[in-house]
N, C-alpha and C positions, 0 to 999 in steps of 0.2 A: 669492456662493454659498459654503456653510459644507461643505467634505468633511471627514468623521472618518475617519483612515485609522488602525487598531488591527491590532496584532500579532495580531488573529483571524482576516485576512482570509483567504479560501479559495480553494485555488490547486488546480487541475484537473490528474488524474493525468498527460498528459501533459505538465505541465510540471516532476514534482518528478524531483531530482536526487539522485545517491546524495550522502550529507555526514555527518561524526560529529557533527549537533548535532542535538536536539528541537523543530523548525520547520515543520514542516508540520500546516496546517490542513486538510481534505480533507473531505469528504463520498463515500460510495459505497454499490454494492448488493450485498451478499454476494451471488455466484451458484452456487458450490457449496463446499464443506466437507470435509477429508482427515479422515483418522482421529487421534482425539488422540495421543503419542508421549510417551513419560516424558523428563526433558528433563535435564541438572542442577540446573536451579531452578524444580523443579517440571513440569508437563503444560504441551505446546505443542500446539498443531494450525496447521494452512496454509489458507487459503480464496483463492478465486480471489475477487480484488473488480473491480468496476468505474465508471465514471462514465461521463458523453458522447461522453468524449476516446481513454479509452485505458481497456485492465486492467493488474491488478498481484498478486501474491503476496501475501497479507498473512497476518503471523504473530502467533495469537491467544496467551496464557497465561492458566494458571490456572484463575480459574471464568470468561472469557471464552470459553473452549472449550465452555462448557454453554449459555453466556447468547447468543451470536450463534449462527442457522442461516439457508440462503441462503433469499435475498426481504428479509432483511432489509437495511433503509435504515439505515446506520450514519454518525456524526460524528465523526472524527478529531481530537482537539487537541491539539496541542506533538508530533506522532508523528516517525519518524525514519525515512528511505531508506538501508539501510546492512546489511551481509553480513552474515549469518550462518551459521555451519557446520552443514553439512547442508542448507541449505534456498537458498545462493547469497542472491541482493539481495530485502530483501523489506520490505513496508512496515508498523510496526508501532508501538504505541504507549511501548513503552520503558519506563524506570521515574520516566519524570516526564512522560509523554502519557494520554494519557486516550480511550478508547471508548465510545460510549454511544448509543443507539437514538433516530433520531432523531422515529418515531411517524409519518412518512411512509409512503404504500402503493405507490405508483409512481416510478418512475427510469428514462428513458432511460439504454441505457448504448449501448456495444461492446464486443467481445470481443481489437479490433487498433488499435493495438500494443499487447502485452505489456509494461510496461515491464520487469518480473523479466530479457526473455530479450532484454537490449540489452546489448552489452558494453560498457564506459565506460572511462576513460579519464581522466591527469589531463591538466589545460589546460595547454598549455608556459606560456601565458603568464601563469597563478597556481593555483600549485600545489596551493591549494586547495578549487579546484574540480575537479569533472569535467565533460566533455563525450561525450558518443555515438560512441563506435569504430565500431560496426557491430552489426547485429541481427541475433543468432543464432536466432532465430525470430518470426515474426509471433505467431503464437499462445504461449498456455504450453503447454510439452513434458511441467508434471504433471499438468493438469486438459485433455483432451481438447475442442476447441472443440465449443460445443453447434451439433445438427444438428436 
């Protein structure tokens, strides 16, 4: 048996981890959409995403703040899990990731765990990872869970 295993493989929100490098593959479903924010490098906005597993924060720029609104089915490639000011851990595509509509109409998601509202931590035993302190909220605390 022949497996292809390629740097495109797609890794489910509950598994990605905060880290300063452009590694993550993802797919998810925009579920709601903040107000765009003028940024230093241009317009950002925040949208609450999610997948099977878990939701997440994710920080849109530029003319992606026009081009994605919630329902839509989005594909992540090379994005990054990593802080930023103002807006705490959020998952985004960075300046060498990429976004883009994957033309699906359906997505099971959930709305728990958040991963945004997990405090991390690095790992004593390599300091270049993190691991899961503790979860400061199930839900996210900027987009109200849907009722």
């Amino acid at each position: 048996m022949l497996v292809l295993v390629t740097s495109e493989m797609q890794v489910l929100l509950k598994d990605i981890v905060p880290a300063a490098q452009n590694n993550i593959n993802t797919a998810f479903i925009i579920l709601e959409k903040g107000k765009p924010s003028p940024g230093p490098n241009g317009k950002t906005c925040l949208v609450l995403a999610a997948d099977q597993t878990a939701a997440v924060h994710t920080q849109l720029w530029g003319n992606e703040c026009e081009a994605f609104e919630p329902g839509d089915i989005v594909r992540l490639t090379s994005g990054i899990f990593s802080y930023v000011r103002n807006h705490g851990l959020v998952l985004r595509a960075g300046k060498r990731g990429k976004m883009e509509k994957t033309g699906e109409f359906a997505m099971v998601f959930v709305e728990t765990p958040n991963m945004s509202e997990i405090h991390w931590k690095l790992d004593p035993t390599n300091p270049k990872r993190y691991i899961q302190e503790m979860v400061a909220s199930p839900y996210s605390q900027i987009f109200p869970p849907m009722r």
